[in-house]
C-alpha positions in Angstrom: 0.0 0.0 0.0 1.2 3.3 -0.9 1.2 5.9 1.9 2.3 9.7 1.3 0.0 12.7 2.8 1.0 14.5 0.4 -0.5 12.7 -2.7 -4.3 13.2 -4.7 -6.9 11.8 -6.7 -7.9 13.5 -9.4 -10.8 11.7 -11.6 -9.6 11.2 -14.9 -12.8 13.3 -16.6 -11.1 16.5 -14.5 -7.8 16.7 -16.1 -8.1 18.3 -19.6 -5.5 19.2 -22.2 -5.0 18.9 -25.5 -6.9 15.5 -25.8 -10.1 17.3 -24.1 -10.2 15.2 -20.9 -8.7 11.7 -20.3 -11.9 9.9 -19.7 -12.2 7.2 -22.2 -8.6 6.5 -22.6 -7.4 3.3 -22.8 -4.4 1.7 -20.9 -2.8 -0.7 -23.0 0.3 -3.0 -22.9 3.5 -2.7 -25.2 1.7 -5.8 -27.1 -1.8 -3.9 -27.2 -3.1 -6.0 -24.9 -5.8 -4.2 -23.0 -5.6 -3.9 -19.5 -8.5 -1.3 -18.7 -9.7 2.0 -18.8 -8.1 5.3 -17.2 -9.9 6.2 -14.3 -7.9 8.9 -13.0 -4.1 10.3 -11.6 -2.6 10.2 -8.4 -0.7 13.8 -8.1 1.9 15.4 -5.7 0.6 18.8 -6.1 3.5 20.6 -4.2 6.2 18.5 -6.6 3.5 19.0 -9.8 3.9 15.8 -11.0 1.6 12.8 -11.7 2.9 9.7 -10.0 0.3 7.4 -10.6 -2.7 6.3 -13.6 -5.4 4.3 -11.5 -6.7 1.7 -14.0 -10.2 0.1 -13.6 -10.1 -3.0 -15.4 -13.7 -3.1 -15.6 -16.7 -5.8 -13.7 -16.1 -6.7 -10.2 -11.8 -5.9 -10.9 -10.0 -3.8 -8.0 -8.9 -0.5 -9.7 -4.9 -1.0 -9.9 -2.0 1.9 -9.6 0.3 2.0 -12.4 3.2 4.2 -12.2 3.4 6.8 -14.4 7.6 6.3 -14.7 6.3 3.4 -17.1 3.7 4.6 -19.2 3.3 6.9 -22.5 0.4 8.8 -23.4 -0.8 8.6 -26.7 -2.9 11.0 -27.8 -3.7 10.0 -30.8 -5.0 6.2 -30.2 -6.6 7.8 -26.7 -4.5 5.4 -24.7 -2.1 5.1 -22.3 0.7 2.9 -23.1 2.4 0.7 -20.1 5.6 -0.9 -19.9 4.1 -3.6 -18.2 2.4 -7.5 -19.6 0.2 -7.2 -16.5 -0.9 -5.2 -14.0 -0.9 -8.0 -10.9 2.2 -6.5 -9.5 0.5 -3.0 -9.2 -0.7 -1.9 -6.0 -4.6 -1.8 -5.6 -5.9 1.3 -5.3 -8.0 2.6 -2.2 -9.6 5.4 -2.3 -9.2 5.8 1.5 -5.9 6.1 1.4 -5.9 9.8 -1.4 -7.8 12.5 -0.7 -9.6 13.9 -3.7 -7.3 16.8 -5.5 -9.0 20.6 -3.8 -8.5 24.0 -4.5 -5.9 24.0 -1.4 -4.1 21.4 -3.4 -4.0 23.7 -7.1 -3.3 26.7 -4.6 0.0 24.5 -3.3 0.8 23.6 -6.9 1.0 27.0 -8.2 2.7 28.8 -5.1 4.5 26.3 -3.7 8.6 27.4 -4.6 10.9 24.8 -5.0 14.4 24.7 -3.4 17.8 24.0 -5.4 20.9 23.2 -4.8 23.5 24.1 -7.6 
């Protein structure tokens, strides 16, 4: 089980870009095997950056986390494209565990000043 305070869950409809929104994507294996539909991201908002795409893979399957370190988007084919043959090794995702993504959460992301070292 992954446990960080920091993280959210935003629903996949909410996150809009150049594809629209990312409801309806697929998430797919190298092969093109299908392993489900995008269901939404699991965001750091202080770090702005996606760490996770839940996956539902549909019926009475447990919604699975997928890290986003091996996956492509493609826009074109409305899919998500994992480095992965299955998704069994990928923690289940609770939705206990992530609070859903606020407006205290976009206010972090956009003020929050990161420190470097050079």
């Amino acid at each position: 089980m992954i446990e960080d305070p920091r993280l959210r869950y935003i629903d996949a409809g909410h996150v809009e870009g150049r594809a629209d929104d990312l409801s309806g994507f697929e998430v797919v294996t190298e092969a093109g095997r299908k392993l489900g539909a995008l269901d939404g991201l699991i965001v750091d908002p202080p770090e702005r950056r996606i760490k996770y795409f839940v996956v539902y893979p549909g019926g009475l399957g447990r919604r699975r986390l997928v890290p986003v370190s091996s996956a492509r988007l493609d826009l074109d084919r409305r899919a998500v494209e994992v480095d992965l043959e299955t998704d069994d090794d990928c923690p289940a995702f609770d939705a206990r565990t992530f609070p859903r993504f606020s407006d205290a959460d976009l206010l972090a992301a956009m003020f929050h000043r990161a420190i470097s070292i050079h």
